[in-house]
N, C-alpha and C positions, 0 to 999 in steps of 0.2 A: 175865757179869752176869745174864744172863735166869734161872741154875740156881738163883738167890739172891733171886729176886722172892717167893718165898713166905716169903721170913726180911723182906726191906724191906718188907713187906705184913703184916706181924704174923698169918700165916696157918699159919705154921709156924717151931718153935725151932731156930735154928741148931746145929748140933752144938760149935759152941765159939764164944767171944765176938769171936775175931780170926780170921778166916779170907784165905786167898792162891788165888788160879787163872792160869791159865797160859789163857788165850781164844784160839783159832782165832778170825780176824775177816776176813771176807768181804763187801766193801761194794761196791753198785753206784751207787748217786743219782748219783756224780761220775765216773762210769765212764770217760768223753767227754774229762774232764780229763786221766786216768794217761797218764802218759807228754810231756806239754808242759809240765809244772815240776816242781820237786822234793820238792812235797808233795802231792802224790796218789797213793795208793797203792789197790789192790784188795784185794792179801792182805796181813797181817802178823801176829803175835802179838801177843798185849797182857798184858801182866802185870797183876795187880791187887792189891790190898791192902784186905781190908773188915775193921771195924769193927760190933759191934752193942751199942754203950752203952760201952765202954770210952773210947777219947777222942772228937774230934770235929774242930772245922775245924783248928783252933789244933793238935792234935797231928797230924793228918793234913797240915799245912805241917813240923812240926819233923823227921817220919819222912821225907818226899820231901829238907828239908834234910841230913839227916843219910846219908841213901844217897847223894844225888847227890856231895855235897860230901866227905863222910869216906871214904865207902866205895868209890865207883868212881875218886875222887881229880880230881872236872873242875873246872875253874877257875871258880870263882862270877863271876871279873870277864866270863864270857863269857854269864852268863844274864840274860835280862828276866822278869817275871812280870807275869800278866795278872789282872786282878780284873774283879768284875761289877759293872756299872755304873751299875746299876739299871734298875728299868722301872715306869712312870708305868703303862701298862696292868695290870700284874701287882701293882700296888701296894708295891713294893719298892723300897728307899734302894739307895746305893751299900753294895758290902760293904766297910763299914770295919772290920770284926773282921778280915779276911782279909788287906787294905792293912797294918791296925795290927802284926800278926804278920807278915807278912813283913819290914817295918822293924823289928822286935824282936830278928829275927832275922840282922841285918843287910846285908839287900838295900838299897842305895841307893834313897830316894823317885824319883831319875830314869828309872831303872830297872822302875817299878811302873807300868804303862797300866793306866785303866779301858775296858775293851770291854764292848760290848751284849749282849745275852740272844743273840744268833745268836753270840757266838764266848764267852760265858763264863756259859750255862746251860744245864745238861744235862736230859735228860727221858728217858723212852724214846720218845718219838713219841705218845702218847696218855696217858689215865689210868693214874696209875701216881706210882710218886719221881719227884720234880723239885726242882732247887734250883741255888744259886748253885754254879758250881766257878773255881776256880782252878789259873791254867796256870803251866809253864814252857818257856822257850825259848829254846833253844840260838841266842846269835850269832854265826855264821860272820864276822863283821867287815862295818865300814863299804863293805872293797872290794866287796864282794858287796849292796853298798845301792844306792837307788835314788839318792842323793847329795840328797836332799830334806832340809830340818832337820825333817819330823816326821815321819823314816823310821822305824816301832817294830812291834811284833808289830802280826801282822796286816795289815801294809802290802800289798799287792797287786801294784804295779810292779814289787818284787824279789822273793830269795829268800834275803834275807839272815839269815831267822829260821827255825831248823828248825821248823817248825809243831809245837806241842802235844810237846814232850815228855816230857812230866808234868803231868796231869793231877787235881786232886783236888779229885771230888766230894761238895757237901755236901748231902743231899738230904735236909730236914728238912720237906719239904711233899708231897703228892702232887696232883697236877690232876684 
């Protein structure tokens, strides 16, 4: 992401409209964590998928649809998606473009949480893009839940939801 801030920054033209990267990612904050559940990690790759004016939220859900679902062939009955939830500080509603397309799309409304600007807004950490994103998350099944009825991404007791497995951010503001 960071090679692409001067294309998000209108400081420089990107060399094509749709571009992909393959990210070496290296995180410490939750260092402490790795290794006592099964969503912390330090190292991992991240694939990505950018956009500069060609589509936007609504296509950037129908592409994550279309790879997850047609192309690697995984069972949609086993994903939740996450949407932002808004925030009264930041001046922003809940994302109902990103709710309304996912249900468009055929994700059951049970199936779709709103989370808070800490698990469904992305930034770089200072001035810079920022905007709502929307997630997806792998359900390992109920056995693997905390047996609570409002066990859903995000829950903390288990590890029943692969954390973030698709991600897609919309970053139509900077801070």
């Amino acid at each position: 992401m960071q090679p692409l801030m001067p294309y998000f920054l209108g400081r420089e033209t990107p060399p094509a409209p749709l571009l992909t990267t393959v990210q070496k990612c290296f995180r410490t904050p939750d260092i402490d964590e790795v290794g006592l559940d099964g969503s912390h990690l330090t190292f991992f790759e991240m694939l990505g998928n950018f956009s500069f004016g060609q589509y936007f939220k609504e296509g950037a859900i129908e592409l994550a649809w279309e790879f997850v679902f047609q192309h690697l062939n995984i069972d949609p009955e086993r994903f939740w998606v996450s949407v932002f939830a808004g925030d009264a500080e930041l001046g922003l509603g809940e994302d109902e473009v990103a709710h309304d397309h996912w249900m468009r799309m055929g994700q059951p409304p049970e199936r779709i949480v709103f989370l808070p600007r800490s698990e469904n807004f992305w930034s770089v950490g200072g001035p810079g893009p920022c905007g709502p994103d929307t997630e997806m998350y792998y359900d390992w099944g109920e056995e693997h839940g905390c047996g609570e009825p409002d066990c859903k991404p995000s829950c903390t007791r288990c590890e029943r939801f692969l954390a973030s497995s698709w991600s897609s951010s919309c970053t139509p503001t900077a801070s």
